[in-house]
Short mmCIF file of the C-alpha atoms (twelve columns), coordinates in Angstrom:
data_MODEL
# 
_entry.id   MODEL 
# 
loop_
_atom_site.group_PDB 
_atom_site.id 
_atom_site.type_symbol 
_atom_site.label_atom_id 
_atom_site.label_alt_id 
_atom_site.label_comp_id 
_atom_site.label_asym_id 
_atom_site.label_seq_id 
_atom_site.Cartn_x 
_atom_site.Cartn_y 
_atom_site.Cartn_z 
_atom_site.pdbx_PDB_model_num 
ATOM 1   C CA . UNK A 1   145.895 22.029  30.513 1 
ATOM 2   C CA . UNK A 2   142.827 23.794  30.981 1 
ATOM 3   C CA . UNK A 3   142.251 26.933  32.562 1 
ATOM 4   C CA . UNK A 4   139.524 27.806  34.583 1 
ATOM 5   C CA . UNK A 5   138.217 24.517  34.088 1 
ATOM 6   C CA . UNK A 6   137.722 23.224  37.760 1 
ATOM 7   C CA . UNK A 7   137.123 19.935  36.917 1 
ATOM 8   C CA . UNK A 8   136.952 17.820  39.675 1 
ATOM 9   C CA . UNK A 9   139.448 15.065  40.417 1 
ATOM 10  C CA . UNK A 10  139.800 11.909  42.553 1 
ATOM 11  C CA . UNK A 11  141.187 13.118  46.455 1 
ATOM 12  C CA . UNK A 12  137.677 13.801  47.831 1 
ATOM 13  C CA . UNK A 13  136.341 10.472  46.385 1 
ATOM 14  C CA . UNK A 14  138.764 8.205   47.342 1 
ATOM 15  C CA . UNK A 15  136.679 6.183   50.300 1 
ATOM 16  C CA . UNK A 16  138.958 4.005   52.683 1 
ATOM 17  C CA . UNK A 17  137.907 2.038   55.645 1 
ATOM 18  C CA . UNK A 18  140.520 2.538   58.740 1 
ATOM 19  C CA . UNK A 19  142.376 5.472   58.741 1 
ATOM 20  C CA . UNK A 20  146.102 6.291   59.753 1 
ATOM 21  C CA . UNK A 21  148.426 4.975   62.244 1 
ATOM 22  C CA . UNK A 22  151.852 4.987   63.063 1 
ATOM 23  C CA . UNK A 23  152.905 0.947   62.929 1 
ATOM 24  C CA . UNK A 24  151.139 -1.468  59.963 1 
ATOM 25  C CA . UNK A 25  148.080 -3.603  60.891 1 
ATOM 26  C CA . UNK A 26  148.155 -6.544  62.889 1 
ATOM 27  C CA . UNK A 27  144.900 -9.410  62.741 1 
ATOM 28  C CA . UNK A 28  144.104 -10.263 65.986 1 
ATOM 29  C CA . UNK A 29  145.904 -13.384 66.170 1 
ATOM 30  C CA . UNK A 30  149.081 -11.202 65.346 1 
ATOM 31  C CA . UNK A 31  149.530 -12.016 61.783 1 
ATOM 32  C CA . UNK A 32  149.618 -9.375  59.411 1 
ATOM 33  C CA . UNK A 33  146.953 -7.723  57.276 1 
ATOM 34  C CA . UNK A 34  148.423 -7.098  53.815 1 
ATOM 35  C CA . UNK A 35  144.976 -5.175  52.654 1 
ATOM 36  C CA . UNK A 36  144.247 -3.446  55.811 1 
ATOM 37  C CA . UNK A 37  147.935 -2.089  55.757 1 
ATOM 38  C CA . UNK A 38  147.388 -1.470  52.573 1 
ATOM 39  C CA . UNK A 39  144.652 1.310   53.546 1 
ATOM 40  C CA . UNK A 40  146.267 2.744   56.012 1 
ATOM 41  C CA . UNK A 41  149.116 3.541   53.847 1 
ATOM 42  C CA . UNK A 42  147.014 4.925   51.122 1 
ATOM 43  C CA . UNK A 43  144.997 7.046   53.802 1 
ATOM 44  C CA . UNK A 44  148.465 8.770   55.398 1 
ATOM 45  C CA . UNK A 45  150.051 9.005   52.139 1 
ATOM 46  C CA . UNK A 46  146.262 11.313  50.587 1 
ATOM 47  C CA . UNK A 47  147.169 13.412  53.942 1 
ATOM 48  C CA . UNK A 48  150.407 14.128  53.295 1 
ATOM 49  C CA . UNK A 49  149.605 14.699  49.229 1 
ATOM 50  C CA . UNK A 50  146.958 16.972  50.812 1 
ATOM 51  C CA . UNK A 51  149.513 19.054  52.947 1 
ATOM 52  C CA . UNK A 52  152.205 19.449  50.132 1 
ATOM 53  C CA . UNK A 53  154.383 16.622  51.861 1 
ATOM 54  C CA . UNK A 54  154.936 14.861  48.773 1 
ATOM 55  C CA . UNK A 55  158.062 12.988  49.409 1 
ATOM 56  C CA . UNK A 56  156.189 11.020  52.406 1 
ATOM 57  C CA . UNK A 57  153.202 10.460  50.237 1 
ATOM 58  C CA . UNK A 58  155.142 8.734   48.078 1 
ATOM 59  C CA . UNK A 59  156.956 6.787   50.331 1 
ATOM 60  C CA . UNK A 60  153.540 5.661   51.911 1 
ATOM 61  C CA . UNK A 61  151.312 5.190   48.311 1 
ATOM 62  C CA . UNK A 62  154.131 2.952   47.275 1 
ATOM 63  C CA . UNK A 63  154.662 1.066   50.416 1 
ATOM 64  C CA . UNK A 64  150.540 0.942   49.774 1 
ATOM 65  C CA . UNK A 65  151.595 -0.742  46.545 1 
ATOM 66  C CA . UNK A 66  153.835 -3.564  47.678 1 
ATOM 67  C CA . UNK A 67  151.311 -4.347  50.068 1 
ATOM 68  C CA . UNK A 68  148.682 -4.584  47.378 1 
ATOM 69  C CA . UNK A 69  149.563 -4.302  43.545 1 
ATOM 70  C CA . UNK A 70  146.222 -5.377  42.884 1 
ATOM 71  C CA . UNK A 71  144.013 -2.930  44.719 1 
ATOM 72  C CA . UNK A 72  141.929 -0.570  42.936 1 
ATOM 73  C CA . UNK A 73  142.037 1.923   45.668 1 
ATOM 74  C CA . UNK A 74  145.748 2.144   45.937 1 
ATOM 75  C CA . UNK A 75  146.417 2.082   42.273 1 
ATOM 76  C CA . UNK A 76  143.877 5.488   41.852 1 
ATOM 77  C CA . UNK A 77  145.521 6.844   44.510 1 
ATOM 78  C CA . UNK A 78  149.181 6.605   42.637 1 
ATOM 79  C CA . UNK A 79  147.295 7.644   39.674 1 
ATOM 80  C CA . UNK A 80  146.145 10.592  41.614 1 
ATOM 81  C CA . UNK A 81  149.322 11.220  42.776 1 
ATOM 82  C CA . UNK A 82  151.026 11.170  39.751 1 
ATOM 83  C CA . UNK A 83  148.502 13.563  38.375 1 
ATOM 84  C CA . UNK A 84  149.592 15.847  40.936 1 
ATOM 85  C CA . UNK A 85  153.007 16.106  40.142 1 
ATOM 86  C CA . UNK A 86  152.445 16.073  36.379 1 
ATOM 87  C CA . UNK A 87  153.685 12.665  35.189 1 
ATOM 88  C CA . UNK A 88  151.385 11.758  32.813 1 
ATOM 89  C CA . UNK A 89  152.374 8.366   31.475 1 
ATOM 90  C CA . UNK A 90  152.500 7.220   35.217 1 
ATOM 91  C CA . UNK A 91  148.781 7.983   35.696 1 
ATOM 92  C CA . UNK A 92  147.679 7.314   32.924 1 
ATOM 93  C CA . UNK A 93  148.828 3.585   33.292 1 
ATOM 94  C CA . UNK A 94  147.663 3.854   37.129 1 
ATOM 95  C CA . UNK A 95  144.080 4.889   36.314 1 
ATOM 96  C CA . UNK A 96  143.699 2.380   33.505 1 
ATOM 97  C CA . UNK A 97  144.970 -0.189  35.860 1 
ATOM 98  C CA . UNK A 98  142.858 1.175   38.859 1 
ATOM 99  C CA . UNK A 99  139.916 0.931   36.310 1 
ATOM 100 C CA . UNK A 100 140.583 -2.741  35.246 1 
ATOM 101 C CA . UNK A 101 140.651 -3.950  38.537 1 
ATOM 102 C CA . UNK A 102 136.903 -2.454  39.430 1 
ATOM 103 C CA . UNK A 103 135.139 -1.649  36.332 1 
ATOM 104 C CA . UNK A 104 132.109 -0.531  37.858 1 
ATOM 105 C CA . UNK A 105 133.913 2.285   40.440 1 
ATOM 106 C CA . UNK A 106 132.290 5.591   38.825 1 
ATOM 107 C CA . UNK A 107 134.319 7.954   41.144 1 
ATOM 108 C CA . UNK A 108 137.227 5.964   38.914 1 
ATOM 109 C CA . UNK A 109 135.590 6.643   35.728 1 
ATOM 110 C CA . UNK A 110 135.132 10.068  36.759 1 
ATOM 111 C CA . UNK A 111 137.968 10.728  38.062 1 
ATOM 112 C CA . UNK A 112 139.989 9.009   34.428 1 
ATOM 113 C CA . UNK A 113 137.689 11.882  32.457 1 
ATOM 114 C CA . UNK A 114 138.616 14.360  34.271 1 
ATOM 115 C CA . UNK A 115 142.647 13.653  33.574 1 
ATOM 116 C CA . UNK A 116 141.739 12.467  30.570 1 
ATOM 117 C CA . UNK A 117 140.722 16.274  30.429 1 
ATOM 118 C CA . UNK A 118 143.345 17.966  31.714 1 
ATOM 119 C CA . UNK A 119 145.810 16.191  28.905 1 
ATOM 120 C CA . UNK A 120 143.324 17.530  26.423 1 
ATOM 121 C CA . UNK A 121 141.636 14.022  25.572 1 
ATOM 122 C CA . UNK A 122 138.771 15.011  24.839 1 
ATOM 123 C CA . UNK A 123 137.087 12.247  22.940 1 
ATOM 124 C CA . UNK A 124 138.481 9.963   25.943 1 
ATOM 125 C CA . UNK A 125 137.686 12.061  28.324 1 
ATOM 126 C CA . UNK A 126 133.972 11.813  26.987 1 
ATOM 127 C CA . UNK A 127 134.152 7.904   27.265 1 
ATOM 128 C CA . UNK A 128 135.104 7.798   30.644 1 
ATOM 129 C CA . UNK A 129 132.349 10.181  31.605 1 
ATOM 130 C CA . UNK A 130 129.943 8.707   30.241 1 
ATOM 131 C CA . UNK A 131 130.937 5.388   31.688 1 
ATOM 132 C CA . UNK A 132 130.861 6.529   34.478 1 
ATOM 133 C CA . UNK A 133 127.074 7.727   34.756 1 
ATOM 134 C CA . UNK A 134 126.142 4.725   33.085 1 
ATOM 135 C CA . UNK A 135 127.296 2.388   36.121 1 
ATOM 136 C CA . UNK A 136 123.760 2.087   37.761 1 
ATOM 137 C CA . UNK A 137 125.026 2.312   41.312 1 
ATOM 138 C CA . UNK A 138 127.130 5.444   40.722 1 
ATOM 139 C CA . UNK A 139 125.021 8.755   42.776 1 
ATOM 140 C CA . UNK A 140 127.330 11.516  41.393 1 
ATOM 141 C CA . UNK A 141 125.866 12.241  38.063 1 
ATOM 142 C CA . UNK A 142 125.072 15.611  38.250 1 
ATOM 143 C CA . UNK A 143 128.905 16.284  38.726 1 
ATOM 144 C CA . UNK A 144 130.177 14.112  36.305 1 
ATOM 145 C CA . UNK A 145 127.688 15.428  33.896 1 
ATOM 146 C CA . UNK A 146 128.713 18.987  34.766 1 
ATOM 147 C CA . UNK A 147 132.551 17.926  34.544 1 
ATOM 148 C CA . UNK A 148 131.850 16.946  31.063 1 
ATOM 149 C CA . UNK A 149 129.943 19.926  29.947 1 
ATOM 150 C CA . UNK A 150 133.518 22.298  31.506 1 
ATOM 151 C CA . UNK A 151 135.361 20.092  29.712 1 
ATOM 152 C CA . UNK A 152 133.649 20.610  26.105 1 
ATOM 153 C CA . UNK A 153 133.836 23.798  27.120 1 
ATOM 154 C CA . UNK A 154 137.600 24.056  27.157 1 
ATOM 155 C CA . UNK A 155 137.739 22.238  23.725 1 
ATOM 156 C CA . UNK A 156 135.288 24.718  22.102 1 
ATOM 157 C CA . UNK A 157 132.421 22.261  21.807 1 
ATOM 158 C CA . UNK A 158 129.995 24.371  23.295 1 
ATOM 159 C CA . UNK A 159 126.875 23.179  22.164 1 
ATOM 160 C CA . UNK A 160 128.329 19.503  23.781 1 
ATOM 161 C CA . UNK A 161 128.818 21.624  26.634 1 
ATOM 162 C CA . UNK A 162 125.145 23.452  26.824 1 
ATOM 163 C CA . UNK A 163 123.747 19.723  26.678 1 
ATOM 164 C CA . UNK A 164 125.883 18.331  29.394 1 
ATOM 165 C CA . UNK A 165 125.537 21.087  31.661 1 
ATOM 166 C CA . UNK A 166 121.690 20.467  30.812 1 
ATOM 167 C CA . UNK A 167 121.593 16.925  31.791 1 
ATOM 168 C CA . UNK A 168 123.717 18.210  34.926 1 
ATOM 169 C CA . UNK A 169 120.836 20.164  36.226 1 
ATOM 170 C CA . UNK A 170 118.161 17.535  34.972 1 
ATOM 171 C CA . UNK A 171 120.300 15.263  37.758 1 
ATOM 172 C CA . UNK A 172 120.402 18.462  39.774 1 
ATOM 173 C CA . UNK A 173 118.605 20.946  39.252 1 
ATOM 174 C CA . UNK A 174 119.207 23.668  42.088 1 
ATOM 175 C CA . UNK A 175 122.952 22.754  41.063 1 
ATOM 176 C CA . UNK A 176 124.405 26.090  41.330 1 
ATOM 177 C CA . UNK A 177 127.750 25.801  39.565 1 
ATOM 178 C CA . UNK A 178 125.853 24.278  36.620 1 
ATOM 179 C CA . UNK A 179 123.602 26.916  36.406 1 
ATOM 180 C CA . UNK A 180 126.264 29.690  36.167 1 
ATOM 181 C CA . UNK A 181 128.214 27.743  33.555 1 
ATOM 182 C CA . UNK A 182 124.803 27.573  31.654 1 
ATOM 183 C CA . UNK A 183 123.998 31.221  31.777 1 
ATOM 184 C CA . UNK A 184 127.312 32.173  30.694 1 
ATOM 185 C CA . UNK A 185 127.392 30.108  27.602 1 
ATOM 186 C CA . UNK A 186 123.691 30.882  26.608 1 
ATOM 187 C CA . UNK A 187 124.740 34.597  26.870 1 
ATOM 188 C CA . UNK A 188 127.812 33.568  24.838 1 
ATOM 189 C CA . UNK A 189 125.240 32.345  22.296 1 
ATOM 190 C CA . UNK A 190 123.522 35.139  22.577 1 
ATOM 191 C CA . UNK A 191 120.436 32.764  23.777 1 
ATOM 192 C CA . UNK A 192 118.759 35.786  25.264 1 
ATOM 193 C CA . UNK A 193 115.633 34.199  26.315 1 
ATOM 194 C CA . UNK A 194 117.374 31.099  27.726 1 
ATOM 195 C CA . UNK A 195 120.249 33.058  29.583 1 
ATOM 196 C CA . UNK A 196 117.484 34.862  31.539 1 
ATOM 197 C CA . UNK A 197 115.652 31.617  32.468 1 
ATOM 198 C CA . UNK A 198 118.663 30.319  33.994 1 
ATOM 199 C CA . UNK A 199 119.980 33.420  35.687 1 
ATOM 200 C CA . UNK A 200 116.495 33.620  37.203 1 
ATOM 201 C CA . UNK A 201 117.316 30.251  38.292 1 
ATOM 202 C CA . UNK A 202 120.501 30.619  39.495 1 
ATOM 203 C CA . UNK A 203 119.908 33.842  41.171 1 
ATOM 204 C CA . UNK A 204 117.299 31.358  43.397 1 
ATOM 205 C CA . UNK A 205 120.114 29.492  44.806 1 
ATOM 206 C CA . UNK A 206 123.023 32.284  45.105 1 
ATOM 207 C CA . UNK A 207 123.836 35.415  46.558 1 
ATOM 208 C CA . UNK A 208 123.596 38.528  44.618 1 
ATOM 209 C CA . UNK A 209 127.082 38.968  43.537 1 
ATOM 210 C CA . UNK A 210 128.921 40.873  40.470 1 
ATOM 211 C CA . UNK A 211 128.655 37.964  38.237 1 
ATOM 212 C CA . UNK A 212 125.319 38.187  38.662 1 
ATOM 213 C CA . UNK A 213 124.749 41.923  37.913 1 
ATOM 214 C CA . UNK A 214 126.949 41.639  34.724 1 
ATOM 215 C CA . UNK A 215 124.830 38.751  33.449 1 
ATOM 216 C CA . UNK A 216 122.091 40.685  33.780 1 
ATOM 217 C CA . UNK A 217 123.473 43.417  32.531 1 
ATOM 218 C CA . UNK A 218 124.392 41.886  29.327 1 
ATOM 219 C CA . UNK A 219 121.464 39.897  29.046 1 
ATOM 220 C CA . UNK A 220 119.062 43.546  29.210 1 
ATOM 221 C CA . UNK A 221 121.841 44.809  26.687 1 
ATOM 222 C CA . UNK A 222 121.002 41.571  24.611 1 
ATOM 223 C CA . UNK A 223 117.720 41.734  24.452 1 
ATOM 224 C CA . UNK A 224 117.947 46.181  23.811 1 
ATOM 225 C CA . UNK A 225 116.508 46.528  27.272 1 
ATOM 226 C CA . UNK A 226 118.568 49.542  27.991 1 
ATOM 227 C CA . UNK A 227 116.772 51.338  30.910 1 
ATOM 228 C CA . UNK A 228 117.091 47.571  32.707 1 
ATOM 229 C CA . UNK A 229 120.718 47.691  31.613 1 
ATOM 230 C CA . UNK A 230 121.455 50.739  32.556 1 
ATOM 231 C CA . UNK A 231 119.842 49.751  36.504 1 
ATOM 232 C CA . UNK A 232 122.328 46.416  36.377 1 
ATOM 233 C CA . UNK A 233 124.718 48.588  35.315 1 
ATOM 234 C CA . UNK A 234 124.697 51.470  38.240 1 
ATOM 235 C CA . UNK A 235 124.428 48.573  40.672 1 
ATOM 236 C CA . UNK A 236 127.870 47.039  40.242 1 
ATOM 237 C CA . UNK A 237 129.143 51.124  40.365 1 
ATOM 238 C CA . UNK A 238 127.367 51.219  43.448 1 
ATOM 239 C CA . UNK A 239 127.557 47.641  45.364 1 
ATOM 240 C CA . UNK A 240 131.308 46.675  43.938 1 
ATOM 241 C CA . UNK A 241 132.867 49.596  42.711 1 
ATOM 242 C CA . UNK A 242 136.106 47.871  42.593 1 
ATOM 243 C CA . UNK A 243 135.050 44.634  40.452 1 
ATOM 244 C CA . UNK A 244 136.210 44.756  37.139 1 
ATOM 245 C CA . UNK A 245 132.836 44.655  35.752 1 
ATOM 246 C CA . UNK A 246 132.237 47.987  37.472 1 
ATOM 247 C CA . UNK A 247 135.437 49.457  35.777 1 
ATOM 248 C CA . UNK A 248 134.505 47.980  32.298 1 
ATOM 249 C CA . UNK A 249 130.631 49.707  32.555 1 
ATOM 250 C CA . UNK A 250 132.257 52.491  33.452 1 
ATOM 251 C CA . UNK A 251 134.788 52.874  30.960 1 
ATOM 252 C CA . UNK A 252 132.140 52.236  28.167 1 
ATOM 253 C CA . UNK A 253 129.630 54.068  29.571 1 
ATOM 254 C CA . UNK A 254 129.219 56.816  27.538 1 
ATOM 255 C CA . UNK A 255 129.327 54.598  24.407 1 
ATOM 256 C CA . UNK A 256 126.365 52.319  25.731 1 
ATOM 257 C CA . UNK A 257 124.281 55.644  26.220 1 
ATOM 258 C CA . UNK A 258 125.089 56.760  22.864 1 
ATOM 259 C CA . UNK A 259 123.969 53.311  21.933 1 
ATOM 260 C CA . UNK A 260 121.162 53.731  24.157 1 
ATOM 261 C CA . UNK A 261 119.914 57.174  22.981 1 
ATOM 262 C CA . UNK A 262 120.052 56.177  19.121 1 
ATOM 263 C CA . UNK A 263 118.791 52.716  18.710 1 
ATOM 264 C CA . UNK A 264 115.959 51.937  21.227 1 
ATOM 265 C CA . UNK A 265 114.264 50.106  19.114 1 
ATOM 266 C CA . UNK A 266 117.037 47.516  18.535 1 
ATOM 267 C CA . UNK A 267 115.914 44.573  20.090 1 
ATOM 268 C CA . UNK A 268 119.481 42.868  20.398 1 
ATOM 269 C CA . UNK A 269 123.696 44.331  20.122 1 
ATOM 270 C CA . UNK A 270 125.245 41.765  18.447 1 
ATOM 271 C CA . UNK A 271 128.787 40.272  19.232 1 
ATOM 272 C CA . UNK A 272 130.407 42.366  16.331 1 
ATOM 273 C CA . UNK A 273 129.301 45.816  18.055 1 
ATOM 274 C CA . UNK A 274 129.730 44.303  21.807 1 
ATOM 275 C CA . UNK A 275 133.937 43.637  20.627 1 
ATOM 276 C CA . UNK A 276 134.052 47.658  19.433 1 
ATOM 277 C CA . UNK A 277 132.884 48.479  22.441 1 
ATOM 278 C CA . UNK A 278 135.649 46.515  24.532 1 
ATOM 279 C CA . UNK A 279 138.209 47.415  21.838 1 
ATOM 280 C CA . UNK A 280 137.501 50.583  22.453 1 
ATOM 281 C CA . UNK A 281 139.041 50.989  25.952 1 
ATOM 282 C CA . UNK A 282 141.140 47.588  26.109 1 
ATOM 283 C CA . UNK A 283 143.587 46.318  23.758 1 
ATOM 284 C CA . UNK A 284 145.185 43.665  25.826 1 
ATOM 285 C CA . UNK A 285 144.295 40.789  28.661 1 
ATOM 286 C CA . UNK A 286 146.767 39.840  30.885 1 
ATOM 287 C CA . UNK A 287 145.356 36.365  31.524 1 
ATOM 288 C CA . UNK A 288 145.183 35.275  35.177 1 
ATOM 289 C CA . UNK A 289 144.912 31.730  37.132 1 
ATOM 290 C CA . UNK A 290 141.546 30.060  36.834 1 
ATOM 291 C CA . UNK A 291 140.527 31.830  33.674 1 
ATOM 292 C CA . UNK A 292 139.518 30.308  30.845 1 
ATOM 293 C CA . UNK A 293 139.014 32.131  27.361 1 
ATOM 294 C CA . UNK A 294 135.192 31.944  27.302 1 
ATOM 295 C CA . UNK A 295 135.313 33.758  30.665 1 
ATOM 296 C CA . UNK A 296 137.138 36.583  28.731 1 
ATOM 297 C CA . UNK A 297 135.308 36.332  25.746 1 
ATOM 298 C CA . UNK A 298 132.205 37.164  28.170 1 
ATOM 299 C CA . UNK A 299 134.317 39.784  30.338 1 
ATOM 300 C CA . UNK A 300 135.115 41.656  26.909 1 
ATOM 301 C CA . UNK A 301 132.608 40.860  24.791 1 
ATOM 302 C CA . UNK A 302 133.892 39.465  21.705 1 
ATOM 303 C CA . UNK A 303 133.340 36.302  20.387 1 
ATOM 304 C CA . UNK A 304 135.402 32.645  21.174 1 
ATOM 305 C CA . UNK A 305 136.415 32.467  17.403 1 
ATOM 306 C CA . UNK A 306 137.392 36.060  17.394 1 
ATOM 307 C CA . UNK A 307 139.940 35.869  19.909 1 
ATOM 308 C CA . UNK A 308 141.264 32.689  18.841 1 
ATOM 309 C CA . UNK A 309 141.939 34.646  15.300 1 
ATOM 310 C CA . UNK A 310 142.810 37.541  16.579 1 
ATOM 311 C CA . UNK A 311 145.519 35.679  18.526 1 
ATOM 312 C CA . UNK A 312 146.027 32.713  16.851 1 
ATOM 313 C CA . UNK A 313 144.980 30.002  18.756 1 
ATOM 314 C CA . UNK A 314 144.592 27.030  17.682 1 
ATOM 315 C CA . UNK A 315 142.267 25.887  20.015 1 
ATOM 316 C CA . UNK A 316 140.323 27.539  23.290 1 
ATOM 317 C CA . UNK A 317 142.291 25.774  26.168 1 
ATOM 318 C CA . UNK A 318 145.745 27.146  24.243 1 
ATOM 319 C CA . UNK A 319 146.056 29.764  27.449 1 
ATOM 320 C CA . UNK A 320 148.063 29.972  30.567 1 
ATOM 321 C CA . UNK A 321 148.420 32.430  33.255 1 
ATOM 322 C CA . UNK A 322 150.237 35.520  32.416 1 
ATOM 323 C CA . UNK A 323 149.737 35.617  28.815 1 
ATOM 324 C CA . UNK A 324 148.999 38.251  26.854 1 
ATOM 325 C CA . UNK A 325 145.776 38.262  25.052 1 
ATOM 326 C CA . UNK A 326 145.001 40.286  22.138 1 
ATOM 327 C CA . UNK A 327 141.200 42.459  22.553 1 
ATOM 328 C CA . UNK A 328 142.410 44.176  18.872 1 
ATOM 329 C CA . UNK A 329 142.577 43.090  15.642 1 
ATOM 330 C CA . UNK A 330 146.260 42.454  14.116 1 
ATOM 331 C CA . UNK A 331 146.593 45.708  12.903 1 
ATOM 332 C CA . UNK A 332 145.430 47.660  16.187 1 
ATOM 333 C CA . UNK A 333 147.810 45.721  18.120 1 
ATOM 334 C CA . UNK A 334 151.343 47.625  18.582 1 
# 
């Protein structure tokens, strides 16, 4: 499963005329309205899914189900469901169903990718992206399109995931998520020029923040701007003193004015002198829930394929909360 990745997945898309009751739907003329029924079942049973009730959500999704086998709406939401609770063959077969019945449902397609995803799919995952902004009525390309881009992301396809995240804001392109993700993997890339574009762009549409200030901050460091660096730098000490990007200038601050003294002329500080400097201070990262290993490839400054080595990964989305990450080379680590 990926961490960090925040890909987004079916609940909020899930549109359903009615909404709940207590007793099944009657017609008018008292007979009883399988597909109606149907929707209100589906409806109670997202609520309780939504409120951690999930023995009643069952119960109601498959009551949902006997009512309507054939419905596209109430197979996605058992597909959903079984997302949830982590049975993957179940929704699997759900969403492929769910997808047969209405082949042109984008929040479907979407919604597949993004499981597709989280399982690690990534080729299929792709597909049902794609298919999904290809469906001429679908309106929610920019997120599908940014989906796609976190999701190359997690499999280390980043320049997959710097073209996605492009198209994303070409939908979108005040998107501010997408322009956050973008920054951080042109500064990952050490795209200098690019990464400032974007954070100029980004900054438009967000609050100042400490993400921003460390962007900057490496971005000045980058491009051997270290009097601008130096500014980001004393910002997060003095606006977020507790953020650990505060605590990580500060612990290498004396080595980024030795740096700073002795090469201004250096237009750029590549990756290789970047992981010294967090090595220097930091041999381990305890990882935590939502990251992702780019995120602390960023944080620490040492490059995606260095960390996988260094802790032999064999791929970027091989992380889960609480492990122990190695910021040292094999023989540095004790």
């Amino acid at each position: 499963m990926l961490n960090g990745l925040r890909v987004c997945v079916a609940f909020i898309v899930i549109t359903l005329a009615g909404c709940a009751s207590n007793t099944d739907t009657q017609g008018y003329n008292g007979s009883f309205d399988e597909a109606q029924a149907a929707k209100t079942r589906v409806s109670l049973g997202l609520t309780y899914l939504k409120n951690g009730n999930y023995t009643q959500a069952k119960k109601n999704l498959d009551q949902a189900y006997e009512y309507a086998p054939n419905s596209a709406d109430v197979n996605y939401a058992l597909a959903y469901y079984y997302q949830i609770v982590g049975e993957r063959e179940r929704a699997n077969s759900y969403y492929s169903k769910a997808l047969e019945l209405a082949p042109d449902n984008g929040d479907i397609a979407n919604s597949y990718g993004a499981f597709m995803c989280q399982v690690g799919d990534y080729e299929k995952a792709k597909s049902y992206f794609l298919r999904a902004v290809n469906i001429r009525q679908y309106a929610n390309s920019a997120q599908t399109y940014e989906n796609l881009g976190l999701c190359a992301q997690g499999q280390g396809e980043i320049e997959d995931a710097i073209s996605y995240l492009n198209n994303a804001l070409n939908h979108q392109p005040t998107r501010a998520k997408s322009l956050f993700l973008i920054t951080e993997l042109y500064i990952l890339t050490e795209q200098w020029a690019l990464a400032e574009t974007m954070l100029a762009k980004y900054r438009r549409v967000a609050p100042v923040s400490p993400d921003i200030l460390w962007m900057s901050f490496d971005i000045a460091k980058g491009q051997g701007d270290w009097e601008a660096a130096k500014e980001y730098g004393e910002a997060l000490v003095r606006d977020y003193p507790k953020s650990p990007f505060a605590e990580r200038y500060q612990s290498n601050l004396s080595t980024y004015n030795q740096l700073s003294d002795t090469q201004p002329e250096t237009p750029t500080v590549s990756m290789s002198q970047n992981s010294a400097l967090s090595s220097s201070s930091d041999e381990f990262h305890i990882v935590k829930a939502g990251e992702n290993l780019y995120r602390i490839s960023l944080m620490h400054n040492i490059k995606l394929a260095t960390l996988q080595s260094w802790n032999q990964l064999d791929n970027a989305s091989a992380i889960v909360a609480g492990m122990k990450l190695w910021l040292v080379p094999p023989e540095r680590q004790q």
